[in-house]
N, CA and C of each residue as an Amber inpcrd file, in Angstrom:
protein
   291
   3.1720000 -32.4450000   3.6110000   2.8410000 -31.5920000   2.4870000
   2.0100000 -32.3560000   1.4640000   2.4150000 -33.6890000   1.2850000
   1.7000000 -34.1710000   0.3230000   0.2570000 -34.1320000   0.6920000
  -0.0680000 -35.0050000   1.7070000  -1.5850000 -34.9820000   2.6130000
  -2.3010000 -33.7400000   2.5020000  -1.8900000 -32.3290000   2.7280000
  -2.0240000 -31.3490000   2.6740000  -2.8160000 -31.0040000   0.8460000
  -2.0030000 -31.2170000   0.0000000  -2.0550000 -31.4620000  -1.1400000
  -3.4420000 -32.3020000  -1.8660000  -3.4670000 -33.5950000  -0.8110000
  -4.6450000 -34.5510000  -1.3690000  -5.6920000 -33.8100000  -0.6350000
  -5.8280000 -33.3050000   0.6210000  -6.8070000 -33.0050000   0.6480000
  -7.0570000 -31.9330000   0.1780000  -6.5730000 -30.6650000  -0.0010000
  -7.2430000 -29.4970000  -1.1260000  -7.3920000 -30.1710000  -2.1610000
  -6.5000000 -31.1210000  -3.1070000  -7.3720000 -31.7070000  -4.8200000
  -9.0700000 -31.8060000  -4.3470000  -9.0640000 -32.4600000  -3.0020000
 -10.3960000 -33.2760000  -2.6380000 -11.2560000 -32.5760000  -2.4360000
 -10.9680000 -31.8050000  -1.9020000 -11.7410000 -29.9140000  -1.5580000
 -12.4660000 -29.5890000  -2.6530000 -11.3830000 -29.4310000  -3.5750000
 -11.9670000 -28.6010000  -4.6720000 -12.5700000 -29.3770000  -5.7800000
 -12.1340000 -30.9800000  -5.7630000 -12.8020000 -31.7480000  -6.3420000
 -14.7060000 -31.7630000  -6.4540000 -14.5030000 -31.8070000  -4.7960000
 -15.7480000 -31.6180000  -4.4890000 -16.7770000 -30.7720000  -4.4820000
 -16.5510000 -29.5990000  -4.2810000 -17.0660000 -28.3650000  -5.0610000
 -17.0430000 -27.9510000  -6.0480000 -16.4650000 -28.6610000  -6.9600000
 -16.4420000 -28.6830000  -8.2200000 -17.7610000 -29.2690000  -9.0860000
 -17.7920000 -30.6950000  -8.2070000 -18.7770000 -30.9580000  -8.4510000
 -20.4150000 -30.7140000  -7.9670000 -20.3820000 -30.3600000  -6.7380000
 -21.5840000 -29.4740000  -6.5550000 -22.0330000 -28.3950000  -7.3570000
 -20.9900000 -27.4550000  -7.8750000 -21.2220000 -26.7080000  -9.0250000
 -22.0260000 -26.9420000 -10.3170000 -21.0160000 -28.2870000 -10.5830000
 -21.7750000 -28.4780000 -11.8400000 -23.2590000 -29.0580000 -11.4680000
 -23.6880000 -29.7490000 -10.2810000 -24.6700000 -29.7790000 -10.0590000
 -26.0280000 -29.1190000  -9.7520000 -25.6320000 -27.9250000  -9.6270000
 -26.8170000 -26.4470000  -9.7820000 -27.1240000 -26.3300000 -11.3230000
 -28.1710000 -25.9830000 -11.5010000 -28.7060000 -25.6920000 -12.2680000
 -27.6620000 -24.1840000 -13.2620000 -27.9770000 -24.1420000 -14.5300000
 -27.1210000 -23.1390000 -14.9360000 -27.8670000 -21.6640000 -14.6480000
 -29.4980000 -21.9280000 -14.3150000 -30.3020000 -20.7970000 -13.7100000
 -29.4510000 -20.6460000 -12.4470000 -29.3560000 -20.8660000 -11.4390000
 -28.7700000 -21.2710000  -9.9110000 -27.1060000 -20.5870000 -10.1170000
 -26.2570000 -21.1970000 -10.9380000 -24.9970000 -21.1110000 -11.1580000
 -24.8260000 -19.3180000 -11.3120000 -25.8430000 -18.8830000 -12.1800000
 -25.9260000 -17.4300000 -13.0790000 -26.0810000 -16.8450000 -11.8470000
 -26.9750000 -16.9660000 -11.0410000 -27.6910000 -16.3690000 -10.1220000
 -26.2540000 -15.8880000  -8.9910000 -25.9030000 -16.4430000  -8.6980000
 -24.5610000 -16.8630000  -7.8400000 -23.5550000 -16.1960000  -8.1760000
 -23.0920000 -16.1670000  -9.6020000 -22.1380000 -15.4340000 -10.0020000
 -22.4750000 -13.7390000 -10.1530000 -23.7120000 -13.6700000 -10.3370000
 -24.3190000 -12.2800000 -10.0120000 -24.2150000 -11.7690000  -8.3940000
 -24.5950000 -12.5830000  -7.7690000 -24.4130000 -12.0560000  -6.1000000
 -23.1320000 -11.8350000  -5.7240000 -22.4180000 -12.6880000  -5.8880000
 -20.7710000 -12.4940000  -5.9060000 -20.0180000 -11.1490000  -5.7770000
 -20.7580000 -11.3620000  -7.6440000 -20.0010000 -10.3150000  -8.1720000
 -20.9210000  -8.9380000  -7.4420000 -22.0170000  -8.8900000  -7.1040000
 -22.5030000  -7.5010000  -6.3400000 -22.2890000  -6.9590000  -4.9010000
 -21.8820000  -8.4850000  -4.4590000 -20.5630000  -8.5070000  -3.4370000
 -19.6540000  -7.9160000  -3.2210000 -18.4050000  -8.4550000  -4.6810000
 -17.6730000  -7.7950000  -4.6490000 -17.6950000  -6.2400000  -5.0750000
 -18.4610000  -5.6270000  -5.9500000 -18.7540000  -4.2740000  -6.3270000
 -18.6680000  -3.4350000  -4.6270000 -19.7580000  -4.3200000  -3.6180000
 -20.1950000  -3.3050000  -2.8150000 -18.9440000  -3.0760000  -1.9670000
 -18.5620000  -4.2210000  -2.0140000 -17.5340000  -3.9090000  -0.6430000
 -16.6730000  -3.2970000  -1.8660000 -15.9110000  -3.3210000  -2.3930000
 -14.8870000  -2.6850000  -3.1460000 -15.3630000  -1.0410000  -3.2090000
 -16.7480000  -0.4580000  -3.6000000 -17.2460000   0.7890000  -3.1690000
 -17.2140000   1.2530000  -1.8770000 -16.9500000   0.0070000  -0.7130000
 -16.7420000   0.6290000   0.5690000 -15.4680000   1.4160000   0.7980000
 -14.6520000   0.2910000   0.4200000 -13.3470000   0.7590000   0.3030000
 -13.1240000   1.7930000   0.2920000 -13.2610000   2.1090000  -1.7040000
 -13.1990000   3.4380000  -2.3610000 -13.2750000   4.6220000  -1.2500000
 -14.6590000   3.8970000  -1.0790000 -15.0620000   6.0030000  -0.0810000
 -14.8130000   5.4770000   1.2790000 -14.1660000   5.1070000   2.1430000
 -13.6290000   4.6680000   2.8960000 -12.3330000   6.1110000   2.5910000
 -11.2060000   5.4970000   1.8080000  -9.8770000   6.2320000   1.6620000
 -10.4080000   6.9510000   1.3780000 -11.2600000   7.5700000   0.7080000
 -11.8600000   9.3680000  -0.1240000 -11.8070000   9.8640000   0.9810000
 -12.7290000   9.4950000   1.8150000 -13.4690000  10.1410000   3.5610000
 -11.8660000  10.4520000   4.1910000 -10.9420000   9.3550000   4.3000000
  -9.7490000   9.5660000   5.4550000  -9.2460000  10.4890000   4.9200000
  -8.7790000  10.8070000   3.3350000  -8.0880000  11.6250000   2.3520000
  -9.0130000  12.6800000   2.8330000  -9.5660000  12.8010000   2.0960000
 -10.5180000  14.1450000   2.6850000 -10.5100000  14.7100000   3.8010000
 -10.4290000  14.0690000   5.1720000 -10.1610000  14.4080000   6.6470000
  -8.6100000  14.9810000   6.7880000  -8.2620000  14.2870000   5.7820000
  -6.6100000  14.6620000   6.8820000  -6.2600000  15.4330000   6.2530000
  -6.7590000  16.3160000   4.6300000  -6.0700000  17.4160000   4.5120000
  -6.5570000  18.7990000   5.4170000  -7.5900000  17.8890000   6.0290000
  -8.4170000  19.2100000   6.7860000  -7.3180000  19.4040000   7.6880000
  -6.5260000  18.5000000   8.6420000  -5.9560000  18.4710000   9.3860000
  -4.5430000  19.0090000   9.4690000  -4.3290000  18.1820000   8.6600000
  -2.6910000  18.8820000   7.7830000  -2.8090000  19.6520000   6.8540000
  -2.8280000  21.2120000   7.0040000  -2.4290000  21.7980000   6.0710000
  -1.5110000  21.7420000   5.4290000  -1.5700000  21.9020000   4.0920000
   0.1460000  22.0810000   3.6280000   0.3360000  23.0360000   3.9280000
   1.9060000  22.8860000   3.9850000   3.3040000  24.1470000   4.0440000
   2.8140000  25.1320000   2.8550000   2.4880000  26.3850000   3.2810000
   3.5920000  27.2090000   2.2460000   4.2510000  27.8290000   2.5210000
   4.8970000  28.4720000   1.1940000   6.0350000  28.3930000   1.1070000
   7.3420000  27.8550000   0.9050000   8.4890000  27.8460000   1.0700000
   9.5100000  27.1830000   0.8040000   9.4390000  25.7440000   2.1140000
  10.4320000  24.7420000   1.5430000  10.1830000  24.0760000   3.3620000
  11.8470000  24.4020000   3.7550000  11.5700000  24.4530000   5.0270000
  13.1520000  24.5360000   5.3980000  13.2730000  23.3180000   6.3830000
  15.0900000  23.1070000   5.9560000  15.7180000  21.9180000   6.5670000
  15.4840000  22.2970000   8.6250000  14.6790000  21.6280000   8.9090000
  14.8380000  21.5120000  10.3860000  16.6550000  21.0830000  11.2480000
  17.3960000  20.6000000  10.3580000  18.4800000  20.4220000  11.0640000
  19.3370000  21.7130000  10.9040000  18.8850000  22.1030000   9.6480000
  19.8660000  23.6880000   9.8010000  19.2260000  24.5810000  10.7450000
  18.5050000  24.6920000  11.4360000  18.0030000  25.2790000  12.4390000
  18.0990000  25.0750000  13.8210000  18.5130000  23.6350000  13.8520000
  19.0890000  23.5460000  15.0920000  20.2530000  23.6600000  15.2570000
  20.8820000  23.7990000  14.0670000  22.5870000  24.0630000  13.9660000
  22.4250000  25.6900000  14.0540000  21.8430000  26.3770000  13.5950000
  21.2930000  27.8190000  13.6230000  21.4010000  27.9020000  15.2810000
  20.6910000  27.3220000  16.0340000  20.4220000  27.8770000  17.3510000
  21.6250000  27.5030000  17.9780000  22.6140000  26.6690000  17.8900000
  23.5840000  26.3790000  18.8460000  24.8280000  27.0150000  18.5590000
  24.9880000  27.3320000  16.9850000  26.4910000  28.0770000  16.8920000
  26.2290000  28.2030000  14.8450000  27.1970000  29.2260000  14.4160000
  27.1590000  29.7210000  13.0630000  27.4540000  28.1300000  12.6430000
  26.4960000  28.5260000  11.0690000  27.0860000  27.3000000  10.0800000
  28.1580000  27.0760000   9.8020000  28.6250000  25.7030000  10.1340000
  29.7130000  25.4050000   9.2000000  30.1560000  25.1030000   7.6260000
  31.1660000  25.4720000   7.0980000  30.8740000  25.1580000   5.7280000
  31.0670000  23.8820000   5.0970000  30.4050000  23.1590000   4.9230000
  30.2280000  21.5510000   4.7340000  31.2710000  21.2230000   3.1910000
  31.2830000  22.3250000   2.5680000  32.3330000  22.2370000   1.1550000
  33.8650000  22.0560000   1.1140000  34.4240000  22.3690000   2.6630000
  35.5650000  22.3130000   2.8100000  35.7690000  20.8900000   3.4220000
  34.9900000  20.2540000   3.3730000  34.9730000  18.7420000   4.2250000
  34.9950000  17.7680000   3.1410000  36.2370000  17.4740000   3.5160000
  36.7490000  16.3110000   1.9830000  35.4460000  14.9030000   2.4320000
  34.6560000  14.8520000   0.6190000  33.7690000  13.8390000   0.7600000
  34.2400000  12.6720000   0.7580000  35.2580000  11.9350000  -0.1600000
  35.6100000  10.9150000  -0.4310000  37.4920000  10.7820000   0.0530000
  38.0020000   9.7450000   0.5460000  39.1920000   9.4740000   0.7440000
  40.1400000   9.2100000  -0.5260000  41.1530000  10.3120000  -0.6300000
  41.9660000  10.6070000  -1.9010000  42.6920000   9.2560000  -1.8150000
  43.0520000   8.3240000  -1.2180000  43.8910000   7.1870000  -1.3560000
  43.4980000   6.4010000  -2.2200000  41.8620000   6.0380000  -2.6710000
  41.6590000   4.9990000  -3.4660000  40.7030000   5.7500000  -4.8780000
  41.6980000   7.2220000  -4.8780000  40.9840000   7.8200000  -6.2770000
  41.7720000   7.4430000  -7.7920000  41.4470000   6.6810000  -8.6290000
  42.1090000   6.9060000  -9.5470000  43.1010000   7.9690000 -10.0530000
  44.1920000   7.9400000 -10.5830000  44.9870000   8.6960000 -10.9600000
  45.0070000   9.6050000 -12.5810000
């Protein structure tokens, strides 16, 4: 880890100093490309997700209407509901008094 350590200080030592060795015309210039770099691709992005967003509501309509529980429907098809209210939730042994 340490080694690891000396050589990134040394890394960045060193490009550090190439930096300061460009010109501050050169330096400006650089930080402009970068940054139009990062703009473009970050605009890819953007409309990247717009485009997929946009596609998939084509695809998926929403529901309307109400939504209904898919498991009460398969309880629907096999036999009448049961009433889930008569089914003690919690064990009376460790209820306060």
């Amino acid at each position: 880890m340490k080694k690891l350590r000396i050589f990134l200080n040394s890394c960045e030592r060193r490009l550090e100093e190439r930096w300061q060795k460009l010109s501050d015309r050169k330096q400006k210039k650089l930080v402009i490309l970068f940054f139009a770099g990062y703009l473009l691709l970050t605009g890819c992005v953007v409309m990247i997700v717009w485009y997929d967003a946009k596609n998939e509501t084509k695809i998926n309509n929403a529901a309307d209407g109400h939504i209904r529980n898919p498991v009460l429907k398969q309880q629907q098809g096999r036999s009448e509901l049961k009433d889930l209210s008569l089914k003690p939730i919690k064990n009376q042994d460790h209820e306060r008094q």
